[in-house]
C-alpha positions as CSV (number, residue, x, y, z in Angstrom):
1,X,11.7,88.2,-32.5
2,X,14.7,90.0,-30.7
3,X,17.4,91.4,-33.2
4,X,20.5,89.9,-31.9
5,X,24.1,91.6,-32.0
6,X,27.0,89.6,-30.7
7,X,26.5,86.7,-27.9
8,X,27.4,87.3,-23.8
9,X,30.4,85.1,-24.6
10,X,31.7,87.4,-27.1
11,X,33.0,89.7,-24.1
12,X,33.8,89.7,-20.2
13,X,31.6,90.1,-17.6
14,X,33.4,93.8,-16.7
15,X,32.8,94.9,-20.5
16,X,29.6,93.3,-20.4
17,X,28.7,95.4,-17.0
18,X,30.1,98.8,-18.6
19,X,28.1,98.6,-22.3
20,X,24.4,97.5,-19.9
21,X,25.5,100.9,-18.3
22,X,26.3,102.7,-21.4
23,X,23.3,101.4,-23.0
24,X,20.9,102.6,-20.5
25,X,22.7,106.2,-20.8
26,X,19.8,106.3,-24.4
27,X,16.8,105.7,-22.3
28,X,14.3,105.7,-23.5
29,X,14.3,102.8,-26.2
30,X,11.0,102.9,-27.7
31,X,11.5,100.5,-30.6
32,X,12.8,96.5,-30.4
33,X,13.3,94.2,-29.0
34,X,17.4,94.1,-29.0
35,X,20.3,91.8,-27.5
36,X,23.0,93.5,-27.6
37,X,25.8,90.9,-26.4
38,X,23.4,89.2,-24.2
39,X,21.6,92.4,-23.1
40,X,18.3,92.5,-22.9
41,X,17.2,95.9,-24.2
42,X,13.0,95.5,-23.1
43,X,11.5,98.5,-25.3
44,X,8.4,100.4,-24.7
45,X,6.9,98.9,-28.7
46,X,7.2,95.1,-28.8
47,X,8.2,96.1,-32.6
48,X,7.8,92.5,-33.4
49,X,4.4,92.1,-33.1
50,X,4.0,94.8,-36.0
51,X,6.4,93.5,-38.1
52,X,4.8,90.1,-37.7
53,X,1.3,91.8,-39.3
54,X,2.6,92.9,-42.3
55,X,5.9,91.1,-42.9
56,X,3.7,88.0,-45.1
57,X,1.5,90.3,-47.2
58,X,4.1,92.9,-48.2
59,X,6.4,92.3,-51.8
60,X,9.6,90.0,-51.3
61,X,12.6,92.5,-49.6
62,X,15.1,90.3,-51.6
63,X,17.9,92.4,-53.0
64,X,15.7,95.4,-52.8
65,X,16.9,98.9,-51.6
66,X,14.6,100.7,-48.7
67,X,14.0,103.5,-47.3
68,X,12.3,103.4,-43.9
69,X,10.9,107.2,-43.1
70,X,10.9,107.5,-39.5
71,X,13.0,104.7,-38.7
72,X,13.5,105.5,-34.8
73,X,15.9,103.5,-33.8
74,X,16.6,100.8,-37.0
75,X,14.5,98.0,-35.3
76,X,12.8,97.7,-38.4
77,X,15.4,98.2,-40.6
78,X,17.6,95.1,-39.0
79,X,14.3,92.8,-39.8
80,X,14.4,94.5,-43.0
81,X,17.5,93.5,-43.9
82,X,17.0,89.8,-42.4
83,X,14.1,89.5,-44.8
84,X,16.9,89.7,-47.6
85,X,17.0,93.8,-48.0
86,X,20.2,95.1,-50.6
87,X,20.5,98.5,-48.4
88,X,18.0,100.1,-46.1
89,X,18.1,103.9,-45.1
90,X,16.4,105.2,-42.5
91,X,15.3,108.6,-41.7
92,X,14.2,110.2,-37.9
93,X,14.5,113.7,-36.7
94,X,14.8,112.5,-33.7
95,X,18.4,113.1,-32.6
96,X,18.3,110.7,-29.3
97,X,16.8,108.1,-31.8
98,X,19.2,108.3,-34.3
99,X,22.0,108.0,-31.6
100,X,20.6,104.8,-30.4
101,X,20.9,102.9,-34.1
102,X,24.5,104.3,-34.2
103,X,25.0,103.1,-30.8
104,X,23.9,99.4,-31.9
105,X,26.0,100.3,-35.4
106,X,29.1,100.6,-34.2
107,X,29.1,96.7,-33.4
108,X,27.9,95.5,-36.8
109,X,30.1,98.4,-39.0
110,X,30.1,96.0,-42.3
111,X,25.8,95.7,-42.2
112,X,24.2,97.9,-44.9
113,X,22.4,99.8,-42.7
114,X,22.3,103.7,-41.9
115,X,19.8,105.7,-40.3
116,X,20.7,109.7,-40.6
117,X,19.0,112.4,-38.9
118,X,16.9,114.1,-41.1
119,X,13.3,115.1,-42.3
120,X,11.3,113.1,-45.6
121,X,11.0,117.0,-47.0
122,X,14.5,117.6,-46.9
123,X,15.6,115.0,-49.2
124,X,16.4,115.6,-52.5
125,X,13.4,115.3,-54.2
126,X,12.1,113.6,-56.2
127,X,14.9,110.3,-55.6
128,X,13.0,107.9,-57.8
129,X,15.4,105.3,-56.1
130,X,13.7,102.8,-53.8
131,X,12.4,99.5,-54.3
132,X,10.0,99.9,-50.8
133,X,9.4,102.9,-48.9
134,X,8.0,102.1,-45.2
135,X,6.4,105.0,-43.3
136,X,5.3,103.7,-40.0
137,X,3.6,106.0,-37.7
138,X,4.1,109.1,-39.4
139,X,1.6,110.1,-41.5
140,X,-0.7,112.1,-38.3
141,X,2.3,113.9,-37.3
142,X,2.1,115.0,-40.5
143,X,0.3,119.0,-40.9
144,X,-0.2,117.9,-44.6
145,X,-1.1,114.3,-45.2
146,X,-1.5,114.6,-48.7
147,X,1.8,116.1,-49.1
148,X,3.7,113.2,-47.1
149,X,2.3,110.7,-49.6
150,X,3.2,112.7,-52.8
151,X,6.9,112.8,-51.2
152,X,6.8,109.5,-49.9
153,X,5.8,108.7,-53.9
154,X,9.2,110.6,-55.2
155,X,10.5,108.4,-53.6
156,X,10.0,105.4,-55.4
157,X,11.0,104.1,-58.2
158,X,8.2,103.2,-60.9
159,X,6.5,100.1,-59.4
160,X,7.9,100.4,-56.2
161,X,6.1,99.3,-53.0
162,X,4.6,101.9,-50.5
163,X,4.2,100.3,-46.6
164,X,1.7,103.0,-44.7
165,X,1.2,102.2,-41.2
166,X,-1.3,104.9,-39.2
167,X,-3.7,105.5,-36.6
168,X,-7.3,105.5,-38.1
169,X,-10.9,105.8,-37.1
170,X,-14.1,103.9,-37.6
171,X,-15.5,106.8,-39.6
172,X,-17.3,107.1,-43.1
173,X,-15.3,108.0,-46.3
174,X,-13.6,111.8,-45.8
175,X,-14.1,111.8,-42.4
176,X,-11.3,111.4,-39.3
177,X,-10.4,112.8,-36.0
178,X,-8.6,116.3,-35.7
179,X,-7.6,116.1,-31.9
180,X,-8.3,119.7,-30.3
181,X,-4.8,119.1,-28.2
182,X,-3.1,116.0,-27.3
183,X,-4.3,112.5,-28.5
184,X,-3.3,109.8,-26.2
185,X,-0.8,112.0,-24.3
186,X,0.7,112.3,-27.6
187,X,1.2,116.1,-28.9
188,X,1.3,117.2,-32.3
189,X,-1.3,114.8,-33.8
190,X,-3.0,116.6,-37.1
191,X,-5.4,114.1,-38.2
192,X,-6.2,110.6,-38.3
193,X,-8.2,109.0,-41.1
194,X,-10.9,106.7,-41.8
195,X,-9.9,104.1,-43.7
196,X,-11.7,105.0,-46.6
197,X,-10.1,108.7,-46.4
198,X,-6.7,107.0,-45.6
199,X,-7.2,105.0,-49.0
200,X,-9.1,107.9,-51.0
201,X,-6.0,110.0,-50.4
202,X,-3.6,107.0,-51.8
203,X,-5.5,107.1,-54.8
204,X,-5.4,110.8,-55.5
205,X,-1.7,110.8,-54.8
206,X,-1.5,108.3,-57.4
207,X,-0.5,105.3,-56.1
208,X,-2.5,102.0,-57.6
209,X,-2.9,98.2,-56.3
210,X,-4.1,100.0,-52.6
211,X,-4.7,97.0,-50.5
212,X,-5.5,96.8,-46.4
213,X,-3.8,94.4,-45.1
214,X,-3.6,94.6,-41.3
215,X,-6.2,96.6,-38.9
216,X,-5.6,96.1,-35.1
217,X,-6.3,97.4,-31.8
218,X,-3.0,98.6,-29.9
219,X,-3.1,96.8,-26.5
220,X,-0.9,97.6,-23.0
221,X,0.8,94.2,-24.1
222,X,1.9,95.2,-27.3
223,X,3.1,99.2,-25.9
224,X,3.9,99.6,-22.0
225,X,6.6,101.1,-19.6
226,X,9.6,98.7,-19.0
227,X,12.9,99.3,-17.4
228,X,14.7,100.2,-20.5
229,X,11.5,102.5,-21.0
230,X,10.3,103.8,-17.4
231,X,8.2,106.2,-18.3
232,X,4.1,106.8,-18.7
233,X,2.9,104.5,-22.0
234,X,-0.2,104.0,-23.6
235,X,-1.7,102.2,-19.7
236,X,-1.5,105.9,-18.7
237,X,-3.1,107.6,-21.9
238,X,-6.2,105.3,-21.9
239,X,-9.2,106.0,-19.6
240,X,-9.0,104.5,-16.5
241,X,-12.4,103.2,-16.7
242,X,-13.2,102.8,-20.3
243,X,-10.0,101.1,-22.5
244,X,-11.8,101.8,-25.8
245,X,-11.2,105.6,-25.2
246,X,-8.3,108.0,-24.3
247,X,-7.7,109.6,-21.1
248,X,-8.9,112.9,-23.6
249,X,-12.1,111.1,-24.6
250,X,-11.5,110.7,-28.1
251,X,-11.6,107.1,-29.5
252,X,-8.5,104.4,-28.7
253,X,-5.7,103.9,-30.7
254,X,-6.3,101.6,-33.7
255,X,-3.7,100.8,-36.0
256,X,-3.8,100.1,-39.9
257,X,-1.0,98.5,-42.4
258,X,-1.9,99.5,-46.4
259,X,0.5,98.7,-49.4
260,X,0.2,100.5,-52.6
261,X,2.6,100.8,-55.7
262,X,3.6,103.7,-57.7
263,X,2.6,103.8,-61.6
């Protein structure tokens, strides 16, 4: 599922030329796919494919007001609001990120939608304001997983809706991977769970109703290099002669989707 702003007829072919140029001045584009007034922004994620795991076995977005943590650049926030979403937020550090959602903003002004650059611990906390918090590939960047979830908790209102989407391992309860250095050419990854750690921390964080509801295996088809995203992807981080492990050794990246509510 593309998320679609404006059709090709909606301007000439000489504006149409100049906005595929200004577009491609934000490469990469990680997140999507968009069409941006009959541009075909290709991005690294197909983002689709994720939000097609979870978006049947989360609660109903209807009139409900998000917050998506690490929101890159909105891709999820635009199905979000498609699924019926009041007002989503999004939050990235990521400057170049942010600039891409503001980028695809400024054509849809009126959609209540914002993504602003800044960090889960600088927000005033605790908000105690959101319906559904999403935090999608976040948690192993994080040096304190524990303390992500408390915050990402303060964030909720009583029986709000946590989405948690992370790397994991096949390990036994308390157990993950701490990656000496990078993990799948990625830097600055602390520690990835079990499952059974991943849900024993929910629990002590004190969330309830903790329920897996989408494990996968990330493939080259769902994350690869594209014109709009020219650059090594996960084809390049795998071993060249074993898929199920990283060019480092350690185990391939496998993905899981948890909800959980907040007393």
């Amino acid at each position: 599922h593309t998320v679609r702003l404006g059709t090709s007829t909606d301007c000439d072919s000489d504006t149409l030329s100049l906005l595929d140029e200004q577009l491609r001045e934000f490469i990469p584009w990680r997140k999507g796919p968009f069409s941006v007034f009959g541009i075909s922004i290709n991005s690294e994620w197909r983002s689709n494919l994720k939000w097609n795991r979870l978006q049947d076995s989360i609660g109903s977005l209807k009139d409900r007001t998000v917050l998506d943590v690490g929101s890159s650049n909105g891709y999820f926030g635009f199905r979000m609001l498609e699924a019926g979403a009041k007002l989503v937020i999004g939050i990235d550090r990521h400057i170049p990120y942010v600039a891409q959602f503001w980028a695809l903003k400024h054509f849809v002004p009126e959609l209540p939608i914002f993504v602003i650059p800044a960090q889960l611990q600088q927000l005033p906390l605790p908000l105690e304001e959101f319906d559904n918090v999403f935090s999608m590939g976040v948690l192993y960047h994080s040096r304190l997983p524990y303390a992500h979830l408390s915050q990402l908790r303060q964030c909720l209102r009583p029986g709000g809706q946590l989405i948690l989407e992370t790397l994991y391992v096949d390990e036994e309860a308390g157990n993950g991977l701490m990656p000496v250095d990078n993990y799948a050419r990625m830097p600055k990854i602390w520690f990835i769970p079990s499952i059974s750690t991943l849900l024993s921390w929910l629990d002590h964080s004190g969330y309830v109703d903790i329920e897996v509801i989408d494990e996968s295996v990330t493939t080259i088809e769902e994350q690869r290099s594209t014109g709009w995203m020219p650059f090594e992807s996960l084809r390049e981080a795998l071993d060249l002669y074993d898929e199920n492990k990283t060019i480092e050794g350690l185990p391939a990246p496998k993905r899981v989707i948890v909800t959980a509510y907040r007393r």
